[in-house]
C-alpha positions as CSV (number, residue, x, y, z in Angstrom):
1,X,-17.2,-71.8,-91.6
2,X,-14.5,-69.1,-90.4
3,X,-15.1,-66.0,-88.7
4,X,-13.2,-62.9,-88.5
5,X,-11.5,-62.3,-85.6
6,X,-8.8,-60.1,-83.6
7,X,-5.6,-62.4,-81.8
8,X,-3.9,-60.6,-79.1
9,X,-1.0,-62.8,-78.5
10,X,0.6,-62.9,-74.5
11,X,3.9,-61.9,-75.9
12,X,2.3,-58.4,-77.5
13,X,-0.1,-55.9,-77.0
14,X,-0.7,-55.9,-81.2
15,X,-3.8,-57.5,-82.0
16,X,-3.8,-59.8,-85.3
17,X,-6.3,-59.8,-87.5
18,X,-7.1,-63.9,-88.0
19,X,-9.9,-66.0,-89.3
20,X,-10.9,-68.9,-86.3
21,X,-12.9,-71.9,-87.7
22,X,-14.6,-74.3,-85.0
23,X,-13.8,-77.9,-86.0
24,X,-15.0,-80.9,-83.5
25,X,-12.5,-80.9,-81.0
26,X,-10.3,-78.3,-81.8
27,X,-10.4,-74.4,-82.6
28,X,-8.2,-73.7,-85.5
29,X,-6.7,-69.8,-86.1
30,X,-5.4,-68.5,-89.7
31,X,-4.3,-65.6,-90.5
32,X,-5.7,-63.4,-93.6
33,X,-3.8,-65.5,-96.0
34,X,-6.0,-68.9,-94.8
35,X,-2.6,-70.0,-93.3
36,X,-2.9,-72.1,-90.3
37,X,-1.4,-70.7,-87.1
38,X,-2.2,-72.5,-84.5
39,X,-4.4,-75.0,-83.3
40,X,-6.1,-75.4,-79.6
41,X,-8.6,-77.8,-77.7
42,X,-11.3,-76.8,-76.5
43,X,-10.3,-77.7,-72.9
44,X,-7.7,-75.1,-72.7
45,X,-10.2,-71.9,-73.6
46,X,-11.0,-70.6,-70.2
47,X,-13.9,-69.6,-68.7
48,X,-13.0,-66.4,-68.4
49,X,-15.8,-64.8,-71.1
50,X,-16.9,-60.9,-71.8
51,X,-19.6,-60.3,-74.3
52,X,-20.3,-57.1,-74.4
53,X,-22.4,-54.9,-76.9
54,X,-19.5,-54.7,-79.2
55,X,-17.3,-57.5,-79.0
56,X,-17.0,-61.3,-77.4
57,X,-14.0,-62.1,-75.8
58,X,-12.6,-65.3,-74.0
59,X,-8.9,-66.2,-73.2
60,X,-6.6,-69.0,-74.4
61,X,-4.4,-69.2,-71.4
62,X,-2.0,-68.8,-71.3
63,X,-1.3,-67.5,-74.9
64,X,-4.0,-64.8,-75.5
65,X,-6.9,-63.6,-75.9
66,X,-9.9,-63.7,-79.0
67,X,-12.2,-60.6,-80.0
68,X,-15.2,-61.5,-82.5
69,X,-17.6,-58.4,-83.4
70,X,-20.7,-59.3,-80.9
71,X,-23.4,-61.8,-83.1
72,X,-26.2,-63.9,-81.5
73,X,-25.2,-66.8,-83.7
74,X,-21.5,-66.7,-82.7
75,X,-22.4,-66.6,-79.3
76,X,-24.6,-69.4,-79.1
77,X,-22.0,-71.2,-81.6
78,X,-19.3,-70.9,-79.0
79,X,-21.4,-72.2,-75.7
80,X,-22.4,-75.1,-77.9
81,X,-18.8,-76.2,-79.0
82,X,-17.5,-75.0,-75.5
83,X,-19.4,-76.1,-73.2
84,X,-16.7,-74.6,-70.3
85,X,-18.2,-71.0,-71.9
86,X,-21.5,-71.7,-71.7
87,X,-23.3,-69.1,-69.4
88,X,-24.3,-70.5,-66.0
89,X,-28.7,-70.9,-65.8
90,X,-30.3,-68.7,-63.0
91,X,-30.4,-70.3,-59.7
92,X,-34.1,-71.5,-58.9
93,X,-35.8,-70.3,-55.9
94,X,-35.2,-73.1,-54.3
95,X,-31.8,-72.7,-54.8
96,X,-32.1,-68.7,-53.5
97,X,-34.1,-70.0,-50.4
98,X,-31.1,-72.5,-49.9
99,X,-28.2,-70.1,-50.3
100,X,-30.4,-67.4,-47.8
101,X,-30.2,-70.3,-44.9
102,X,-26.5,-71.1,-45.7
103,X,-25.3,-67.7,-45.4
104,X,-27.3,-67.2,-42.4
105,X,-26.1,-70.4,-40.3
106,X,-22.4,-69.0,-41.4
107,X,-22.5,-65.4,-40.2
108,X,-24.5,-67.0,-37.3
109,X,-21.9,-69.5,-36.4
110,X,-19.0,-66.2,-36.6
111,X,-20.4,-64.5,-34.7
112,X,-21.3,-67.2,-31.7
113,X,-17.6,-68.0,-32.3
114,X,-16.4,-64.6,-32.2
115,X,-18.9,-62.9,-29.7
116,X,-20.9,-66.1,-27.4
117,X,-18.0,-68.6,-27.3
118,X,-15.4,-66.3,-25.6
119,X,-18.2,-65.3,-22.7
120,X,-18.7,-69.0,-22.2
121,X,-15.6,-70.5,-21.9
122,X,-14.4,-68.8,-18.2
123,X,-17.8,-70.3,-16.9
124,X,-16.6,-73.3,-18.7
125,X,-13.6,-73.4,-17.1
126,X,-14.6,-73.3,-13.4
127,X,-16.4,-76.9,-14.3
128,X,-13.2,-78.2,-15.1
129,X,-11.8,-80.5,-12.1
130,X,-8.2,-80.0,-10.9
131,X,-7.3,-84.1,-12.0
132,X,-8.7,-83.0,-15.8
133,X,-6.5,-80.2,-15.9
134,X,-3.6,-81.8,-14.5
135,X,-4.2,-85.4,-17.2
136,X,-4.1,-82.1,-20.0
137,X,-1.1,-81.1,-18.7
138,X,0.5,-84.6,-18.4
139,X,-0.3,-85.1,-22.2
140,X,1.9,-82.0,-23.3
141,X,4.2,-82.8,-21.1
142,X,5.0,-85.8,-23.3
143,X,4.6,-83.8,-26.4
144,X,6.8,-81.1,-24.9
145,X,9.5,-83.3,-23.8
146,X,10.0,-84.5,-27.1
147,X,10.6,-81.3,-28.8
148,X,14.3,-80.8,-29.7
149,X,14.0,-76.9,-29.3
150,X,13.3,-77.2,-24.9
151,X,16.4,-77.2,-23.1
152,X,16.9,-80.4,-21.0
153,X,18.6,-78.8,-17.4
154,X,21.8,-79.5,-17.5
155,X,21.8,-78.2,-13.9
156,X,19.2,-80.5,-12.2
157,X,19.9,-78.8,-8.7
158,X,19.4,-75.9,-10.1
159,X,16.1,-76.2,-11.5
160,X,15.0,-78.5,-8.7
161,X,15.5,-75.9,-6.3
162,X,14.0,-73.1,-8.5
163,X,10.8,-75.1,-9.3
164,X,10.6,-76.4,-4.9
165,X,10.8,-72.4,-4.6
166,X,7.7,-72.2,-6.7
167,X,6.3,-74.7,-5.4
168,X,6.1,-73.6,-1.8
169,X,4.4,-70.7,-3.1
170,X,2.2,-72.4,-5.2
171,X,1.1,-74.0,-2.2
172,X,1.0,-70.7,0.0
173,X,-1.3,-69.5,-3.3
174,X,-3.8,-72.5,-3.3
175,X,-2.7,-73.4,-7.1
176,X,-3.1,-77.2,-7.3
177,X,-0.5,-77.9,-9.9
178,X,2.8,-78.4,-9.5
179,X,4.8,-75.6,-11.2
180,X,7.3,-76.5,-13.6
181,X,9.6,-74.1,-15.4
182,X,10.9,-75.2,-19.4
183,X,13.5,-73.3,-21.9
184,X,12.3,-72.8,-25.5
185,X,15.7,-72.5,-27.6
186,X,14.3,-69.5,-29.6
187,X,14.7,-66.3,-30.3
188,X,11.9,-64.8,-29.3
189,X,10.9,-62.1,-26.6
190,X,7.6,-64.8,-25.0
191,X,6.9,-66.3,-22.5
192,X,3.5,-68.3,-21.6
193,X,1.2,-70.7,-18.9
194,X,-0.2,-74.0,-20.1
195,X,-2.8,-75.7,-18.2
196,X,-2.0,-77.4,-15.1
197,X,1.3,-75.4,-14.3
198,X,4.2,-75.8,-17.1
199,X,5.6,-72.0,-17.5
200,X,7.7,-71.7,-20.9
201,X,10.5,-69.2,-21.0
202,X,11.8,-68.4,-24.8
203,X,15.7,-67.8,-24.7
204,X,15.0,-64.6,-26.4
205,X,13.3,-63.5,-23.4
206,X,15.7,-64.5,-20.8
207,X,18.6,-62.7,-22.7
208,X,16.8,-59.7,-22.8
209,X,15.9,-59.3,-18.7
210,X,17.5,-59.4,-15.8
211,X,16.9,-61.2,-13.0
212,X,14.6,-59.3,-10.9
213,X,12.8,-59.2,-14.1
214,X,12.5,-63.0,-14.7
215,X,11.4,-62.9,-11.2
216,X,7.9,-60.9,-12.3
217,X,7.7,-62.6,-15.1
218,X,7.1,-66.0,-13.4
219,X,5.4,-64.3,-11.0
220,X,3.0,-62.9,-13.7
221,X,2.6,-66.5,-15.0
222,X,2.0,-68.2,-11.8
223,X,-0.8,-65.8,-11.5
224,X,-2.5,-66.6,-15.1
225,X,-2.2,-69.9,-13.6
226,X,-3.8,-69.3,-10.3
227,X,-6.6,-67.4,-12.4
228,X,-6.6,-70.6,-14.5
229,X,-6.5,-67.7,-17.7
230,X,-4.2,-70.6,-19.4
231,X,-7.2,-73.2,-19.0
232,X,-9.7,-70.8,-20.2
233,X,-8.0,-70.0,-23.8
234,X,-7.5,-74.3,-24.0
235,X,-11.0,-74.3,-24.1
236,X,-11.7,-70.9,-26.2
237,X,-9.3,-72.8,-29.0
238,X,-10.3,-76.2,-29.1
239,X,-13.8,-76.3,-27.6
240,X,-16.1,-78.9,-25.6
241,X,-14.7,-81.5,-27.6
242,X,-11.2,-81.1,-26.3
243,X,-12.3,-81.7,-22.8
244,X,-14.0,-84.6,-23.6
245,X,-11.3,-86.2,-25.5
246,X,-9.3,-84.8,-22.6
247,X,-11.4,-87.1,-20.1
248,X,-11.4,-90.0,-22.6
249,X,-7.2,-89.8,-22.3
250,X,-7.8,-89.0,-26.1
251,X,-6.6,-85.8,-26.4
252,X,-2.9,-85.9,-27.8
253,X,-3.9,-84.3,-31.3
254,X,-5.6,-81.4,-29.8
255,X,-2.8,-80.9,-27.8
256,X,-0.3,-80.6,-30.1
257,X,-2.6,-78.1,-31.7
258,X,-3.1,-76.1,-28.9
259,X,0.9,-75.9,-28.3
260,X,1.7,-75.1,-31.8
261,X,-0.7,-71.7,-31.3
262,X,-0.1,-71.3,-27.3
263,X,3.1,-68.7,-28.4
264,X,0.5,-66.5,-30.3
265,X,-2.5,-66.7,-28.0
266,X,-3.2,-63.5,-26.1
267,X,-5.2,-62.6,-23.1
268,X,-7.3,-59.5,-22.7
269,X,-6.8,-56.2,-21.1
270,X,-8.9,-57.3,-18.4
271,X,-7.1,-60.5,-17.8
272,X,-3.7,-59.2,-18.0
273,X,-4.2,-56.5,-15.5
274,X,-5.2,-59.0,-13.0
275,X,-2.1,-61.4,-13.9
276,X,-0.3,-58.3,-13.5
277,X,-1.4,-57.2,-9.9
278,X,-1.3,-60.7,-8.8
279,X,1.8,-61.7,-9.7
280,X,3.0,-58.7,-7.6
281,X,1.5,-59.5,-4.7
282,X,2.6,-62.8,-5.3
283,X,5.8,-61.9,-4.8
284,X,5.3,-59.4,-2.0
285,X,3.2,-61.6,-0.3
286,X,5.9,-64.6,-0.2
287,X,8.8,-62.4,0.7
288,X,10.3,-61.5,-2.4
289,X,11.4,-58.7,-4.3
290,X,8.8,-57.3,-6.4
291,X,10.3,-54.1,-8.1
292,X,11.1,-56.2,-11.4
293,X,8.2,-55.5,-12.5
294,X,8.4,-51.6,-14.0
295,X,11.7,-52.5,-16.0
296,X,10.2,-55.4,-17.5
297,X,7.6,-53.3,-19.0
298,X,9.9,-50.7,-20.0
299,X,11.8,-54.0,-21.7
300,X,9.0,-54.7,-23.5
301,X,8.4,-50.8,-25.0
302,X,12.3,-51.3,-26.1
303,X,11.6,-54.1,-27.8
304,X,9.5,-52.4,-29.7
305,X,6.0,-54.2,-28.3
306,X,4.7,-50.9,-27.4
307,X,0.7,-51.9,-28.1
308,X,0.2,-54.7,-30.2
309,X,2.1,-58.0,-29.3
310,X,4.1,-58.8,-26.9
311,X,5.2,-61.6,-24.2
312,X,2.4,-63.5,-25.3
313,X,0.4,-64.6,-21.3
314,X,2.8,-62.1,-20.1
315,X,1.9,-58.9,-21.8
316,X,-0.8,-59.5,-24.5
317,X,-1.8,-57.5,-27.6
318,X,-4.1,-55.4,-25.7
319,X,-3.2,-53.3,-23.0
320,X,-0.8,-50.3,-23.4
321,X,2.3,-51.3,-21.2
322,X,2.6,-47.4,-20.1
323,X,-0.5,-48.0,-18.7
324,X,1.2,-50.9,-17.0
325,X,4.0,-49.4,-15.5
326,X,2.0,-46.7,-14.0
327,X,-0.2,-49.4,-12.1
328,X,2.4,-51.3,-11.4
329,X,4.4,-48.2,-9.7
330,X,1.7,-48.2,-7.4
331,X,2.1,-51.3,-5.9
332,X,5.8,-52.6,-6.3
333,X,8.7,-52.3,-3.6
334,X,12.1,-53.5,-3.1
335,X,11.4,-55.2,0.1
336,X,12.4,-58.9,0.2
337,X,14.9,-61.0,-1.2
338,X,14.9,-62.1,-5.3
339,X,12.8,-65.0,-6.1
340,X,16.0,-65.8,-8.6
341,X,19.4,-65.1,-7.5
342,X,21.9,-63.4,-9.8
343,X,24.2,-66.5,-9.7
344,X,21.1,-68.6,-10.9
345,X,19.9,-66.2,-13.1
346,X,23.8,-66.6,-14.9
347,X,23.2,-70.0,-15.0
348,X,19.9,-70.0,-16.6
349,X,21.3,-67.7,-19.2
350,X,24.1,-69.8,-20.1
351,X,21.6,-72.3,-20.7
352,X,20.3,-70.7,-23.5
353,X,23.6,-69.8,-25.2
């Protein structure tokens, strides 16, 4: 039996008047002279069905679309030879109860993961011994080290002596790492703290500041180390289980997760005023010149990170850098020597070229 029908084809707008007949694999379409057109499986009609009070409509995709006039019979003809058409039965109230408990335990576990889980991991984080954070650190040291894009020092004096300099500090500080400074060979304006004391410097920071600059800047970090901020966000990102596989010695896979996302982690407003204060004392309180720290900011408004991302530890999506350099104008002087000299500074520079 045929039935009338309208054919939109893709390639126009024009519908055709046709005549479909249903065989028993295939739906065949004629035009009004019982010429065959075209045949299709049933397989390729898609899903894709509108009955309304007038018409019923369902696509042949990708080359058009079929209008019938609305009938019962039609309708019930076409879920039986289709069964991809057929209309979906009402879920059972068992179903319902199970769909209520599912959506439940989702927006439950979003919101412990977006609201609970960031209070608990600073608590978290003061459990976490020294010799855990430092076998964490170890790991992406060796993931680190194998990355094309760091920098080996081609200067080792110089990086030995920058990284001793440090060091004395970090001693001065009561950090328990040992700091160690790496170059990322990209162009990006970032900079960030890993657990356990590796700071990264992106080239397309360091060609953007000076030297009095870089000075803050690893002063800033040496502070979100001190505060352990870095640890806290390992644990925010990868959870309990990290620090388990962590103590197991199994942890290289988390790792390498955590490193791939360290250059778009960001602390809060909070966290990054602390860093901020703290890494200039750090440098006041260890001799060295801390008035780096107002052009940096002003650095980072040029570069057009004015509120919402930034040197990633170093200045965060949150806080409002203005806001930054008027707290920092409070505490900054040019008493002391540079943490990095010009000469070094050059040197580090040329690194990155």
């Amino acid at each position: 039996m045929q039935y009338e029908a309208r054919y939109f084809d893709a390639k126009s707008a024009t519908p055709n008047d046709v005549f479909i007949e249903f065989n028993d694999n295939n739906l065949a379409i004629f035009d009004t002279s019982k010429n065959l057109i075209c045949q299709y499986p049933y397989f390729n009609l898609s899903r894709n069905t509108l009955a309304e009070v007038n018409d019923i409509r369902f696509k042949i995709a990708p080359h058009g679309n079929i209008v019938f006039p609305f009938s019962e019979q039609l309708l019930d003809l076409l879920q039986s030879k289709i069964p991809s058409l057929a209309k979906a039965p009402p879920p059972s109230p068992e179903h319902k109860k199970l769909i209520k408990k599912i959506s439940y335990f989702a927006w439950g576990s979003l919101s412990f993961v977006i609201f609970i889980w960031p209070l608990f991991a600073p608590a978290l984080t003061s459990l976490v011994s020294s010799d855990l954070e430092e076998n964490i650190s170890k790991s992406m040291d060796k993931i680190i080290l194998k990355d094309d894009l760091f920098i080996e020092n081609e200067n080792a004096a110089l990086g030995e002596a920058i990284d001793k300099r440090l060091n004395i500090i970090a001693h001065k500080e009561k950090i328990p790492h040992q700091i160690l400074v790496s170059l990322l060979n990209e162009d990006t304006f970032n900079a960030f703290a890993l657990p356990g004391g590796r700071i990264v410097l992106y080239c397309g920071l360091v060609q953007k500041v000076d030297n009095k600059q870089l000075s803050f800047i690893l002063s800033h970090e040496m502070a979100h180390i001190k505060n352990r901020d870095a640890m806290t966000q390992y644990i925010k990102m990868l959870g309990i289980n990290a620090l388990t596989a962590a103590a197991s010695g199994a942890n290289s896979n988390v790792n390498s997760k955590f490193l791939n996302n360290m250059g778009n982690l960001t602390y809060n407003r909070k966290l990054e005023q602390n860093a901020d204060t703290t890494g200039i004392s750090i440098l006041k309180d260890n001799g060295y010149n801390s008035s780096g720290a107002v052009p940096t900011f002003e650095t980072f408004i040029n570069e057009g990170y004015g509120y919402s991302f930034g040197i990633d530890n170093l200045f965060a999506s949150h806080p409002d850098p203005r806001k930054r350099i008027s707290n920092a104008q409070k505490f900054v002087d040019n008493n002391g020597g540079d943490l990095i000299q010009d000469n070094e500074f050059a040197q580090i520079k040329k690194a990155c070229k």
